[in-house]
N, C-alpha and C positions, 0 to 999 in steps of 0.2 A: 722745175721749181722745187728749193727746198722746203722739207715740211719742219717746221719749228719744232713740234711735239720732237721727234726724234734726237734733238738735242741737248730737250728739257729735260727728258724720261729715259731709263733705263731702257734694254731692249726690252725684258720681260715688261715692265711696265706699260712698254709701246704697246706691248702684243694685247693684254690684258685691256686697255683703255682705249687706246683705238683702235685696238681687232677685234674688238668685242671677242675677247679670248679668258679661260679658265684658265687660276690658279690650282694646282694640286688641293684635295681637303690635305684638312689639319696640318696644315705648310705655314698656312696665312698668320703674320706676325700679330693682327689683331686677337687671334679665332679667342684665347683665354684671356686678353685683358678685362680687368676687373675698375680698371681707375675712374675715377670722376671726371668728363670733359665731353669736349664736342669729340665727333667722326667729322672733318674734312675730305671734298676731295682732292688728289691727290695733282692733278693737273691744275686747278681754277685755285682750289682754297673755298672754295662754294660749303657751306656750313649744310653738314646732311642730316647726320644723324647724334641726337642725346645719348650719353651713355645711360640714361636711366630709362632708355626704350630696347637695351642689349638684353637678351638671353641666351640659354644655352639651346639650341633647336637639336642637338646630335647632328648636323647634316657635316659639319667638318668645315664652315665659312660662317665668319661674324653673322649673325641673323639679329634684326632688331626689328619691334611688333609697328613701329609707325617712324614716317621720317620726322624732321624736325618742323618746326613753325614752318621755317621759310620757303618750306614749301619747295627744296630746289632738287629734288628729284621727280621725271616724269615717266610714262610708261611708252613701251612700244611693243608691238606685237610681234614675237619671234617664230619663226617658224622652222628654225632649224635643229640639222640632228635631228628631223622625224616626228617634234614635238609641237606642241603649240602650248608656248610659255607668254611670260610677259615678261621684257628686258625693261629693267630700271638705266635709267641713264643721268647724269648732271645736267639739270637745266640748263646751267650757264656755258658749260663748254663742251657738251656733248659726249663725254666720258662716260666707256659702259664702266658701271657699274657690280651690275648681277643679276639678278631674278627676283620676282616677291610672287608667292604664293599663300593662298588662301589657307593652308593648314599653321597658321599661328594663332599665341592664346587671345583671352579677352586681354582687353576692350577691343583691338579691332581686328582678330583675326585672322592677322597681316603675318606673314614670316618675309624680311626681304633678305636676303641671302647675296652678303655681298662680297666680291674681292678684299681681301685685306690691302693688298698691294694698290688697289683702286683708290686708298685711303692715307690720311694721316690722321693722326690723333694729337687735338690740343688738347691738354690735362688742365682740370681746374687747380687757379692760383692761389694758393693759401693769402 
């Protein structure tokens, strides 16, 4: 059976969003944007992340301190590479995402650290 994703998506894309795979840091087309809009995922269109929840974490991948309303990212427990993280993923269409960790600032402490490539960016419309 054909997989649909592989038609929609780049290979690297594939790899990143259904291989639950890493992007190089400081590669990711997002990591310096500065503009006003949503974070989309890249697969669904599922609305993640506010640009006015983005900061600069140093880690080398978009990090923003909380998702959006809608609440369309959820977690799952990683255990790979040795580690025990927590993998973000899109609610709606299963897309990894990235990781969120507990070292981000106030309010909530949150750093999610995500693929740029996992992402598109709508820019607010004048």
């Amino acid at each position: 059976m054909s997989d649909p994703w592989k038609d929609k998506l780049s290979e690297e894309e594939y790899r990143v969003t259904r291989q639950a795979g890493t992007e190089r840091p400081y590669t990711g087309e997002y990591l310096d944007n500065k503009a006003t809009g949503n974070y989309v995922c890249k697969c669904c269109g599922a609305n993640l992340f506010a640009s006015d929840a983005k900061f600069d974490s140093g880690c080398g991948w978009p990090s923003f301190f909380e998702q959006s309303e809608e609440a369309n990212v959820v977690y799952r427990v990683d255990n790979s590479l040795g580690m025990k993280r927590t993998e973000i993923v899109c609610k709606n269409c299963d897309a990894h995402l990235g990781h969120v960790f507990d070292d981000g600032p106030k309010p909530t402490g949150q750093r999610y650290c995500v693929n740029s490539i996992s992402l598109n960016f709508k820019g607010q419309e004048d």
